[in-house]
N, C-alpha and C positions, 0 to 999 in steps of 0.2 A: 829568092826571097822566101819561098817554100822551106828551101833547105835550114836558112837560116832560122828561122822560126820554127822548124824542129828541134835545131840545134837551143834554140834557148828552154824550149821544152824540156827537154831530161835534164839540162843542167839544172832548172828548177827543180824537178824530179827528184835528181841526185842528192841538190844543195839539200834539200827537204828532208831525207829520207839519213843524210850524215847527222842532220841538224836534230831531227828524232832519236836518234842513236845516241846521240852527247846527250841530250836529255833523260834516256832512261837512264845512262850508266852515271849520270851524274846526281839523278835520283837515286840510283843503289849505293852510287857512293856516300851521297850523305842520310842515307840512313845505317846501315852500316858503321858510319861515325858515329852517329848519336847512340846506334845501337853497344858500341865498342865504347863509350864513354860514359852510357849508364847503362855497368852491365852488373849495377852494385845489388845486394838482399833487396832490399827495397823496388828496383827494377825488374827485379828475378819475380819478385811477390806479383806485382802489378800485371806482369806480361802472364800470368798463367789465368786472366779474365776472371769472370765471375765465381766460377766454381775454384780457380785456384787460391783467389782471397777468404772463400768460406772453408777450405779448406787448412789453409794458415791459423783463422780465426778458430775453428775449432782446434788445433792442435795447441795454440797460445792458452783455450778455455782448460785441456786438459793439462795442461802444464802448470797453470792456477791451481788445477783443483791436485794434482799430486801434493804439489809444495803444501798445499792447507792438510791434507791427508797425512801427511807423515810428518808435518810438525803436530798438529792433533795428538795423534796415535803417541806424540811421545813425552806428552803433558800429562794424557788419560790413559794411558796403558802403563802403568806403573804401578809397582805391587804395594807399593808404600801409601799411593794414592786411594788404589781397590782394600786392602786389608789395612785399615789406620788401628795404627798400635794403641793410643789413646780405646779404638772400640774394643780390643782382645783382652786389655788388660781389666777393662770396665766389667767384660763380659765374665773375664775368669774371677777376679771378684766377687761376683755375685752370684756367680753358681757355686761358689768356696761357702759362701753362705747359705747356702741352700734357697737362694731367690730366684727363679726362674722369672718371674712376673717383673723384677727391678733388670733382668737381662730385654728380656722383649721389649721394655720402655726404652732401654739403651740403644739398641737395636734401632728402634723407630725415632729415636732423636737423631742417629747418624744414617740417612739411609744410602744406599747403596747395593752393590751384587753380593758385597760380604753380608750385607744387615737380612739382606734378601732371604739367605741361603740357612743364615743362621736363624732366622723368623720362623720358616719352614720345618726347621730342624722341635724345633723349643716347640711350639704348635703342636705337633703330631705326638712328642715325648710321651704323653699319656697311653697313647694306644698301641705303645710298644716300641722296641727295639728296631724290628724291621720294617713297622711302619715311617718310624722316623728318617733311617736310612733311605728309604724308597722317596722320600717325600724331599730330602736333601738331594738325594741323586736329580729327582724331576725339576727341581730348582737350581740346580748345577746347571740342564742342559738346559735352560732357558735364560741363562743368565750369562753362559757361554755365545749364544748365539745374537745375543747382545752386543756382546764386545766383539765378537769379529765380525759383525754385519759392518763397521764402519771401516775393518783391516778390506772386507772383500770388496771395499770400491777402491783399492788402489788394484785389485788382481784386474779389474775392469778397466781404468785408467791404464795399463801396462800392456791388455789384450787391445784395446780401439788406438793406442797411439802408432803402434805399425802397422795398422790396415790403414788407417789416413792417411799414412805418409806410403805407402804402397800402393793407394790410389793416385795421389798426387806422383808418385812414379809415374802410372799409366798414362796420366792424362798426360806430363812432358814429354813420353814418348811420340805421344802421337801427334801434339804439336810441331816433335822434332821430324815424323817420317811427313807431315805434311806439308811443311815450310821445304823438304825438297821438292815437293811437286808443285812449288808455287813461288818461290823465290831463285835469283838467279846470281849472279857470282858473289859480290864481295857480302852482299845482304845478307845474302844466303848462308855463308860460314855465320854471320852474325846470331844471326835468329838461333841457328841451328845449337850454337854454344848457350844460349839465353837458353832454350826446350832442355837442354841439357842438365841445365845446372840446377834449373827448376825442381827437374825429377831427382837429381842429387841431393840437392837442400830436402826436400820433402822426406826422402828416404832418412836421413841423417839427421831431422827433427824427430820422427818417431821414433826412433832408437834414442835417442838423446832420453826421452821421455819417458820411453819403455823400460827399459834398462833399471836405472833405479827405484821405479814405482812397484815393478817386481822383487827387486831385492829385499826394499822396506816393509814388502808383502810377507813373504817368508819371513823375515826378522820378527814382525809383529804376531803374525800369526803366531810361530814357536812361542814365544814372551807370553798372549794372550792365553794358549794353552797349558805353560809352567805354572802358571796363577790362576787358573781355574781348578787346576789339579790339587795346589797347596792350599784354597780354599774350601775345599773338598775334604783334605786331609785335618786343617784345622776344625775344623766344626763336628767331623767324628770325632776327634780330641776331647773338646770341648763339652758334646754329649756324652762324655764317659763319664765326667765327674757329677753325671744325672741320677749314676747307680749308687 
């Protein structure tokens, strides 16, 4: 009787211990499923927790602000928009006349970097040749640093969009070396491809981002400084016909 009631002991034991067994691996198998079923952007996004969705959100914020940045940049950076031929021709007119005072009104009806520069110019005329120059030049560089204050936030949008996504590398990584130390067979390839892709995708948005916010950087800058330069040159033109 003894014996027999040991014997139903471990079968219990056993039956129990199979019956745990088929449960975890049938736990790992259906996540594993669900994990192999959504293993789409969206799933990628979700599974990197909290800090991996503010990290998305800010990469989407700077991908917003490039796209506004260099459509911007290529509405108001434009030489026809900074120098309006309507004001050069107004300008030269009237100093063909010997009107300085009907130019400076010109000037202040259309304002701008050019009216700026040309304001500066006409202003000093009285106090000499290289006070005027000097006083063009000082209004050049401030008038410069105007129009690429708005080029040097894509150089900024191009420098944070691969440190974001190079962080968001880090953090997949480490979800990837930690899901081996806590997940176990078919789950575990799961997860581990999900950490994976994570850090992929993150990489491969900042460069998406970077890439051309830089390019449009150097594009604009050169552009913004050809037209600061021929602003420069027209207005010493312009003051010649002062003599």
């Amino acid at each position: 009787m003894e014996r027999r009631n040991i014997g139903i002991a471990v079968g219990l034991i056993f039956s129990s211990g199979c019956f745990a067994q088929d449960v975890v691996m049938n736990d790992a198998a259906a996540k594993a499923e669900m994990l192999s079923k959504g293993s789409g952007f969206l799933e990628v996004v979700m599974s990197g927790g909290f800090l991996g969705v503010v990290l998305w959100l800010a990469l989407a914020a700077l991908s917003v602000a490039g796209t506004h940045l260099i459509v911007d940049s290529f509405i108001k950076i434009r030489e026809t928009r900074i120098i309006p031929d309507g004001l050069v021709g107004g300008v030269r007119e009237a100093l063909d006349a010997k009107n300085i005072q009907q130019a400076i009104e010109l000037c202040g009806e259309e304002p701008g970097a050019f009216s700026n520069i040309l304001t500066a110019g006409f202003s000093n005329a009285s106090d000499g040749t290289e006070a005027a120059q000097d006083a063009i030049g000082a209004a050049a560089d401030l008038e410069s640093e105007k129009l690429l204050q708005r080029v040097n936030y894509l150089n900024v949008v191009g420098n944070l969009a691969p440190m974001l996504g190079l962080l968001g590398t880090v953090q997949g990584m480490i979800m990837a070396f930690a899901t081996l130390g806590t997940e176990a067979g078919a789950a575990k390839n799961a997860m581990l491809a999900t950490n994976i892709s994570q850090a992929l995708y993150t990489t491969a948005a900042g460069l998406v981002i970077a890439v051309p916010a830089l390019g449009f950087f150097s594009f604009f800058r050169n552009r913004a400084t050809k037209i600061i330069i021929s602003m420069e040159a027209l207005t010493m033109e312009l003051m010649k016909k002062l003599k």
